[in-house]
N, C-alpha and C positions, 0 to 999 in steps of 0.2 A: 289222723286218728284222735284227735283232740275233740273233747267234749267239753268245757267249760261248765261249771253248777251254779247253775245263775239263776234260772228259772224253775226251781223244783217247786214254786207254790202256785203256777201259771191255772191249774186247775180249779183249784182250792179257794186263791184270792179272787178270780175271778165270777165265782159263782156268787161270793160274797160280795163281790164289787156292785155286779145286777140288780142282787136282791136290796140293797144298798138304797139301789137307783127308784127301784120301784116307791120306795117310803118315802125318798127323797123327792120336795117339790121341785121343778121346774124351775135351774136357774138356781137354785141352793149351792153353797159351797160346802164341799165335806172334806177332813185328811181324814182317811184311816191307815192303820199301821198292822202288820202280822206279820210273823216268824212263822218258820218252817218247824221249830221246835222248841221248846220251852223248858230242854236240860239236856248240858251241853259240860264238857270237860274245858277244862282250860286248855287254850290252843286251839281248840274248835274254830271251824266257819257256820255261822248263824247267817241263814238267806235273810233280809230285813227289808220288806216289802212300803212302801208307803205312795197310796192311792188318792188321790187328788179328782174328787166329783166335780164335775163343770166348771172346769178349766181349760181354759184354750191357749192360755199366754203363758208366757216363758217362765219360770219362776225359779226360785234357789233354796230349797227347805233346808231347815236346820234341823239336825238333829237332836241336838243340846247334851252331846255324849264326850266325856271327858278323854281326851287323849292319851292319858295316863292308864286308862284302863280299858277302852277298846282299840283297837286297828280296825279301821275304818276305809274299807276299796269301794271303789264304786264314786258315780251310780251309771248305773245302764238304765236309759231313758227310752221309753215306749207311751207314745199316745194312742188313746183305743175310742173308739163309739160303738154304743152302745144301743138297739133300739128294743122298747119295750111296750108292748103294743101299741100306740099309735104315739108313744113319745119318744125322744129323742133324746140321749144322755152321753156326752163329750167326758171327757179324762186322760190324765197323764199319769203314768205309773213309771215310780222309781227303783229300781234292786239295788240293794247296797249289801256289800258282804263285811260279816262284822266277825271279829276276833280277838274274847276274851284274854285279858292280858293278867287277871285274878281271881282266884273261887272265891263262892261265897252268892246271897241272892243279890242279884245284881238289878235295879230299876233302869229301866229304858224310860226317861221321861217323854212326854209329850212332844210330838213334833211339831214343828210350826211351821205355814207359808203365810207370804202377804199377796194379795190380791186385790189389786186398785187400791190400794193405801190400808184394806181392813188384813188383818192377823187372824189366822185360824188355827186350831191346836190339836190335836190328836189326840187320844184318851193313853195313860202312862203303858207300860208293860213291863213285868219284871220274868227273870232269866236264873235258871238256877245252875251254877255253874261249880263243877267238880274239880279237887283237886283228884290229880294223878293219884296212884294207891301206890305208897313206896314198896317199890319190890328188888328182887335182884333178879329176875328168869328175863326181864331185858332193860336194853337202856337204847337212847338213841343222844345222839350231840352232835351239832353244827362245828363243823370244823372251816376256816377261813386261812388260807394260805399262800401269801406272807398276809400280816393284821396289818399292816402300814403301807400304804402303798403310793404311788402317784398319776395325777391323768394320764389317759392311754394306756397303764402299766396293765395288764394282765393278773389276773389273781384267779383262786380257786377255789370254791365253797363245794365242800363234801357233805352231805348228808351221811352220817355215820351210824347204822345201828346192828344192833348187839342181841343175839341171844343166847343164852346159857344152855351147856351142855347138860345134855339129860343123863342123871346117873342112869346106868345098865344100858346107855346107848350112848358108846362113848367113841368119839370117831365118825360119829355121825349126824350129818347135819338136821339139826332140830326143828326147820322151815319146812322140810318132806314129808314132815308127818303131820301137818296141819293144813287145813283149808287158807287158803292165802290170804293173810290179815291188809287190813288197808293202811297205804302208808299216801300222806298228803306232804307236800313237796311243795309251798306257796309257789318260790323262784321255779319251779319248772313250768309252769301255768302263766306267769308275767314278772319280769325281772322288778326290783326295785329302783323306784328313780332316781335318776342322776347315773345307771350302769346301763351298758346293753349286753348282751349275750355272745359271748366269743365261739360258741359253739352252740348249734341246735340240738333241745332235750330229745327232741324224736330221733335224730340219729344215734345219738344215746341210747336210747329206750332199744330200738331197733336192734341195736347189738346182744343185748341182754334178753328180747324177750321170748317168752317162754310156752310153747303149745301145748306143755305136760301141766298139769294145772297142782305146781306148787310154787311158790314163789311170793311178791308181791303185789300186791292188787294196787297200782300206781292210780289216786284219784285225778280224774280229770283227762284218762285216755281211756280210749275202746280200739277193740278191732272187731274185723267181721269172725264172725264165729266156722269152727275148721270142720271136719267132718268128723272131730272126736267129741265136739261137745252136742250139747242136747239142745234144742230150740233153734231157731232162729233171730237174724239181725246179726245184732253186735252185742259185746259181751267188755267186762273190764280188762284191760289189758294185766297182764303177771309178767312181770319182769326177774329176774333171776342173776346179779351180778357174781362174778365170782368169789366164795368167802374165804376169809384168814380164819384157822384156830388159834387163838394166841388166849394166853393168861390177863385178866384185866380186873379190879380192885371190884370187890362187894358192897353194898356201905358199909358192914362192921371192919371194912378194912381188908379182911382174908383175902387170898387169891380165888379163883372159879376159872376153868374153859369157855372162853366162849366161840360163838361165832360169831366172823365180824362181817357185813355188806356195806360196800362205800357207794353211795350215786354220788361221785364229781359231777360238777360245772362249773364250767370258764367265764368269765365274764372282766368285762373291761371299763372302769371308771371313766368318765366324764367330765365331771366337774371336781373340785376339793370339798371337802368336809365328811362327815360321818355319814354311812348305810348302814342298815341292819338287816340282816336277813333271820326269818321265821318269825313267829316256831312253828317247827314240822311236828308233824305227830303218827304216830304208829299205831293202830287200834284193830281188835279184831282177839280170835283163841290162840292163845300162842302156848308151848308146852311150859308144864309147872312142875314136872317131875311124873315117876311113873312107878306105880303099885303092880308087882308081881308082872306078868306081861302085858299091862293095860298102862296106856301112856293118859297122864292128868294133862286136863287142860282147863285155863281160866280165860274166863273175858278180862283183858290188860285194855289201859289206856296210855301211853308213853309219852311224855311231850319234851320236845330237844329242846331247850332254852335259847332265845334268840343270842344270833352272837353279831358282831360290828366288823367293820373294816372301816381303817381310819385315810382319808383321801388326801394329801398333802397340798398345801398351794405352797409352789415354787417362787410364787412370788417372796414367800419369806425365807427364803437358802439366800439371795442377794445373787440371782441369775447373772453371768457377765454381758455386756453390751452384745458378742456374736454368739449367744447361744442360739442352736437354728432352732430348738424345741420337740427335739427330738429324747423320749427317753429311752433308756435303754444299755446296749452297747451295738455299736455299729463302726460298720470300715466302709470309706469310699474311694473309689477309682475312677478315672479322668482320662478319656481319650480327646483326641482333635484332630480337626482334619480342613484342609488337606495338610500334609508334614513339609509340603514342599511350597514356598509361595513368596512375596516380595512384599515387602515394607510397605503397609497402607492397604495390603489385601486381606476380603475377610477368612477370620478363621473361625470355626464352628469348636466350642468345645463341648461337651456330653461330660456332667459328672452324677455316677452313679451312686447312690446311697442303699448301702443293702444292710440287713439288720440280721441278728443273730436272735437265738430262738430265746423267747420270755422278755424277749423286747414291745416297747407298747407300739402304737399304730405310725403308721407312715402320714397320715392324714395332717395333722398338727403340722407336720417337718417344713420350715422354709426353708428356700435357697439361701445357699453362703454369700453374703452382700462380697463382691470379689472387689468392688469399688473400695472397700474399707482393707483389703488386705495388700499392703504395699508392697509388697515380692514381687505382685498381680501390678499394680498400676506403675510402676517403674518402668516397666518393658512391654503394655498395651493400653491400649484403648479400647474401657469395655464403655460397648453400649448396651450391655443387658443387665443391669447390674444385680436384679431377684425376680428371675423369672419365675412364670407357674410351671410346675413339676408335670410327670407323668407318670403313671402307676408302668411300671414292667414285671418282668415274671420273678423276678430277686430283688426287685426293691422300688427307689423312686430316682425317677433320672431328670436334674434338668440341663438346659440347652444353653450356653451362652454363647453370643456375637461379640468377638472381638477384632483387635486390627494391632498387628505388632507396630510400633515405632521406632523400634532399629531395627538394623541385620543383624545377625548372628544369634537372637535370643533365643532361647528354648521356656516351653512353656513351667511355671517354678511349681513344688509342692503349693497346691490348694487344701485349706484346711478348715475346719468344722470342731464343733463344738457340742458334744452332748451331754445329757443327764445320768448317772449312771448309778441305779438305783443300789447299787449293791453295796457299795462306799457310799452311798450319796455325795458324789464329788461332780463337779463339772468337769470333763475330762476334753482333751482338743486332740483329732487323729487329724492324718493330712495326706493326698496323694500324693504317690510317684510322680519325678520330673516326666515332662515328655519332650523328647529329643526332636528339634523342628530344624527346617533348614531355610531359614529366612534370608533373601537377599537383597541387595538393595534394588530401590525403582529406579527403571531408566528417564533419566532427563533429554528432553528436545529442546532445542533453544528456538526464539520465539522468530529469527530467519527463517530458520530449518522450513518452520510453520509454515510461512509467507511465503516463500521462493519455491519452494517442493512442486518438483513439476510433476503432473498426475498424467499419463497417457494408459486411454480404456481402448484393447483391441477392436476395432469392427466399430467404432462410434466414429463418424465423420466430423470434421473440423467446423468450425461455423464460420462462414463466407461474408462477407458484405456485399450485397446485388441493388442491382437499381430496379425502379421499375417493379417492384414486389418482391413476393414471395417464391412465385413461379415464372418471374421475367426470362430471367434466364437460365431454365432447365431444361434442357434438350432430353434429356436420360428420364422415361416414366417411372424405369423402378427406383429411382431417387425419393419418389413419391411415397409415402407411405397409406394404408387404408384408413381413413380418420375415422370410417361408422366408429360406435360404441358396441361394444360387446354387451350385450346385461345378462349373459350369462354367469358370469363371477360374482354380479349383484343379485341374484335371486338362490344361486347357490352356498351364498352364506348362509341367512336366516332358515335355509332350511334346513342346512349342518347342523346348525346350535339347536333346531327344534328336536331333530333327531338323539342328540346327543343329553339333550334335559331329559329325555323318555327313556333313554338307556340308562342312565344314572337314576332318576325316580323307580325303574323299576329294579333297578338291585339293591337300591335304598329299601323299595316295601318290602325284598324276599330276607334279604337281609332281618328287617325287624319280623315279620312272620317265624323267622325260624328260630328268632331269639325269645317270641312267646310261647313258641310249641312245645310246650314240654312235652308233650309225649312225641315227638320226632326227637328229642335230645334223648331222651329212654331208647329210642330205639337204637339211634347212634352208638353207645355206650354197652348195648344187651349183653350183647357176647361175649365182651372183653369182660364187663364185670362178673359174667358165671364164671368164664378160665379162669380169673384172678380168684375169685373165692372156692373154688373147687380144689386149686392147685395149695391153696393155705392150710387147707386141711392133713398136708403134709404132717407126718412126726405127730400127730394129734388123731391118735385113733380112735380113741376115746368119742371125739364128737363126730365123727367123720361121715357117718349115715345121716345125722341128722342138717350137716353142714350142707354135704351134696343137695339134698333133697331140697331143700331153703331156695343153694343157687340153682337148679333148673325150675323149681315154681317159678321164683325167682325174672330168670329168663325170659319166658314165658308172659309174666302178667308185665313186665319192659314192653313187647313186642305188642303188644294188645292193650297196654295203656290198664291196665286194672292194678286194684292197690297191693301192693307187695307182700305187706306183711298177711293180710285176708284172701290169700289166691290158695285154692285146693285145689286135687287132683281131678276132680269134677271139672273144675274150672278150665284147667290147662287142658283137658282133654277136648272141651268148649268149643276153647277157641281155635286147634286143630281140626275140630271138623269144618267150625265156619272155616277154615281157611283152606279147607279140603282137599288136606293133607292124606297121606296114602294109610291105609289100615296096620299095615305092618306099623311102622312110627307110632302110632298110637298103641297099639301092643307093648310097644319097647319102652314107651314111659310108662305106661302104667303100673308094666312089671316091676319096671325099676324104682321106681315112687313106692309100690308095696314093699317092696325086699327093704328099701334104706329104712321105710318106717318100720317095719318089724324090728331089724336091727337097732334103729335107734329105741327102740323100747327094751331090747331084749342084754344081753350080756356085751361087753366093748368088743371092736372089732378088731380084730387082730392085726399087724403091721402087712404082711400080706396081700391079707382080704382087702385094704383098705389102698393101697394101688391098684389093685384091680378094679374098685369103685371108680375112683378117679380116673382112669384111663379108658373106662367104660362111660362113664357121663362125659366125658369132654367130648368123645365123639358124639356119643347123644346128642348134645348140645349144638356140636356143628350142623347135625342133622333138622334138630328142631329153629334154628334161626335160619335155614337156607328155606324151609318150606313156609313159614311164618313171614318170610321177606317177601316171598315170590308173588 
């Protein structure tokens, strides 16, 4: 459902680009530069267009804008041609997304590229750009949780905003009574560098959003529009997270009510040194209080001030020699096998690394050098000494080949060493012994060897004869048949052919079925409608509109169509194509109206709301067994 705002001047610049071309001779080099808009709040994204006339080679424009005061993304790079009556005009066009860092009129100087050694320059442009209007009806601030952190650690940036309760509507949340303001979110659109995303914004989003149209207008997502809205297409996505009322500071200090909407997101450092994330900003009517029974509203602009997270190199704590690199807190465990075996035979040990929750990533973690721990080299011989890992389902497991050197040893606590952000301490955990029954190798002496007399039933003695080979054999079947068999030699090469084409072909179904996402939807349909049907437990409240969600839900799984965009139209759809019996279609659609009534209408009772449930599950079984078939 991601729409990206990259392009909104594609119309506009490009009509100007033509007409551009038309004046321009033949082979002329031009930059021009244009904005999508010419007044902008602080915090804003400003589209920043720059068009390059008959160019064909690669080139690097400068912008010549001070870091200090814009944020600067981009560019998304597009070459275009152009013909105009019988001429022919080439170009490369830049987007670059920019964002004001202070009010005030702002000059965008001239841009510049070089082409074959000569410099071309752009004509200036200036930007008039707003501060925020100090108010108290909202606020919004980037919150970052913990500020200090280290690679791989996990941390948590909330989008936090605030709106004030309306006198004579108190108790009640003040985002229901207004058209859904726009709230811009840079990191849900593209993390900051040097982080990546520990969780995806759309499954976020997806939890929260909203088909009744209050809420907020998240920039930079859409969905397909329901059958409550008006038009067609797609429309901005309204998100809806659940709000706190709590008391929070005015500027002049006083208390006020407000309400609070959090958008967390998870994300996980990379490298050491300082991020910053924002500024987000909030804009649109939001309520300013209310006259007699008419509720005021103002156009607000809100801008959350960017906030940091600082990234630590561990290099400067004074790491110990066996830290694996692991941070966190973690416990490992150590099986081997076989438990039974003799001095010099190998034994396999498995040490498992599993991590505990707000631990950072398994990726980084090496194997425990066992060569460096002498409890370990005392009583084996390792030949593995830091193997590569393997992801498993609780953590990372690796593999070492060793060989005991006496009897009697049992394998000793194996230990590790990790970071542990809490203390910022290096701390050292270690496995359980494991109890082995090693015994000693049997010795043959080197007679034994030599004299050992070997007797194979049914194999006859070797003779000394004169006169040949067949001089003296009276007995034919002494004779054995000398032909050659070639049938052992042609039914190899054919085994191993056979066998490459059985293995290449569960090798392609295999990756086939690891690209099919929509065969993995299907796999999944039903268990995930039960599981979200059965959650609406104890939550009566949502309960009509929850059901309704997981058999669309269901439905657009089975048929491959997008989740959050599936109506009852739809679902009814793809039931006929699937030429499903008329009854069954009665039964959802009935059912599809009644939940939406309800979920429009008063909460549903504890009751009523098991009998939902117990009525859609079957539904459900009903509609995945006709959908399957």
């Amino acid at each position: 459902m991601r729409n990206p705002r990259t392009l909104q001047l594609l119309a506009a610049v490009l009509a100007g680009a033509v007409s551009c071309c038309v004046r321009a001779a033949e082979g002329d080099v031009q930059v021009l530069v244009e904005t999508d808009v010419t007044e902008v709040y602080v915090g804003e994204n400003i589209a920043y267009q720059l068009t390059a006339l008959n160019v064909t080679e690669s080139i690097t424009p400068d912008l010549g804008l001070d870091p200090a005061v814009w944020d600067i993304a981009g560019p998304n790079r597009m070459t275009f041609t152009h013909q105009v009556n019988t001429r022919l005009y080439q170009g490369v066009r830049y987007t670059y997304r920019l964002t004001p860092r202070k009010s005030g009129r702002l000059r965008l100087p001239g841009a510049t590229i070089t082409v074959k050694g000569k410099t071309y320059t752009s004509d200036p442009l200036a930007i008039t750009v707003n501060a925020p209007e100090l108010q108290d009806w909202a606020q919004a601030e980037i919150v970052i949780e913990p500020k200090r952190v280290f690679p791989t650690q996990p941390f948590t940036v909330t989008l936090r905003v605030a709106l004030q309760e309306v006198p004579g509507l108190e108790g009640r949340d003040p985002i229901k009574f207004v058209n859904p303001p726009s709230l811009r979110v840079p990191w849900f659109l593209e993390p900051p560098e040097g982080v990546e995303m520990r969780q995806r914004p759309d499954d976020l989003l997806r939890e929260i959003l909203q088909r009744k149209r209050f809420g907020f207008e998240m920039e930079g997502y859409t969905i397909n529009r329901g059958p409550l809205d008006f038009g067609f297409g797609t429309r901005a996505a309204v998100v809806l997270p659940k709000s706190d009322r709590m008391q929070r500071a005015k500027l002049d200090g006083s208390k006020a009510f407000y309400f609070v909407y959090d958008f967390p997101l998870k994300f996980v450092a990379e490298h050491p040194g300082r991020v910053t994330f924002g500024p987000a900003t909030l804009k649109g009517m939001l309520p300013t209080g209310a006259t007699g029974n008419r509720l005021n509203t103002q156009r607000l602009m809100v801008v959350a001030e960017p906030a940091t997270v600082d990234v630590v190199d561990l290099a400067t704590l004074n790491a110990p020699a066996d830290f694996s690199g692991a941070i966190g807190r973690f416990t490992i465990h150590a099986t081997a096998t076989p438990r039974r075996l003799r001095v010099g035979d190998p034994l396999e040990v498995k040490l498992e690394i599993r991590s505990e929750p707000g631990s950072g990533s398994l990726n980084l973690i090496e194997a425990p050098n066992l060569a460096d721990q002498p409890q370990v080299v005392e009583r084996f011989k390792v030949f593995d000494e830091k193997p590569i890992g393997e992801k498993s389902e609780e953590g990372k497991v690796f593999t070492y080949s060793l060989r005991p050197a006496a009897a009697g040893v049992d394998l000793p606590p194996i230990t590790m060493t990790y970071f542990n952000p809490e203390n910022e301490k290096f701390e050292t955990v270690h496995t359980d012994p494991v109890k082995l029954d090693v015994q000693k190798a049997d010795r043959v002496s080197s007679a034994e060897i030599v004299s050992a007399e070997r007797r194979t039933q049914g194999v006859l003695d070797l003779k000394e004869t004169e006169g040949g080979l067949r001089q003296n054999i009276t007995d034919l079947a002494q004779l054995d048949d000398q032909r050659v068999d070639i049938r052992p030699y042609v039914a190899l090469p054919a085994g191993l052919v056979l066998c490459y084409l059985a293995l290449w072909s569960l090798v392609a179904r295999r990756r086939r079925i690891e690209n099919d996402v929509a065969w993995q939807r299907r796999q999944g349909a039903l268990k995930r409608c039960l599981e979200r049907i059965a959650s609406t437990e104890g939550k009566p409240a949502d309960a009509s509109a929850e059901v309704r969600a997981a058999l669309l839900g269901l439905v657009a799984d089975q048929v491959n169509l997008p989740a959050a965009g599936t109506t009852p139209r739809d679902a009814d759809g793809a039931l006929e194509a699937a030429a499903a019996d008329q009854d069954l279609r009665q039964d959802l659609a009935g059912l599809l109206e009644a939940l939406e009534a309800q979920a429009y209408g008063a909460a549903v009772a504890a009751g009523d709301a098991a009998e939902i449930r117990k009525r859609a599950a079957a539904l459900a079984r009903r509609l995945y067994k006709a959908l399957s078939a």
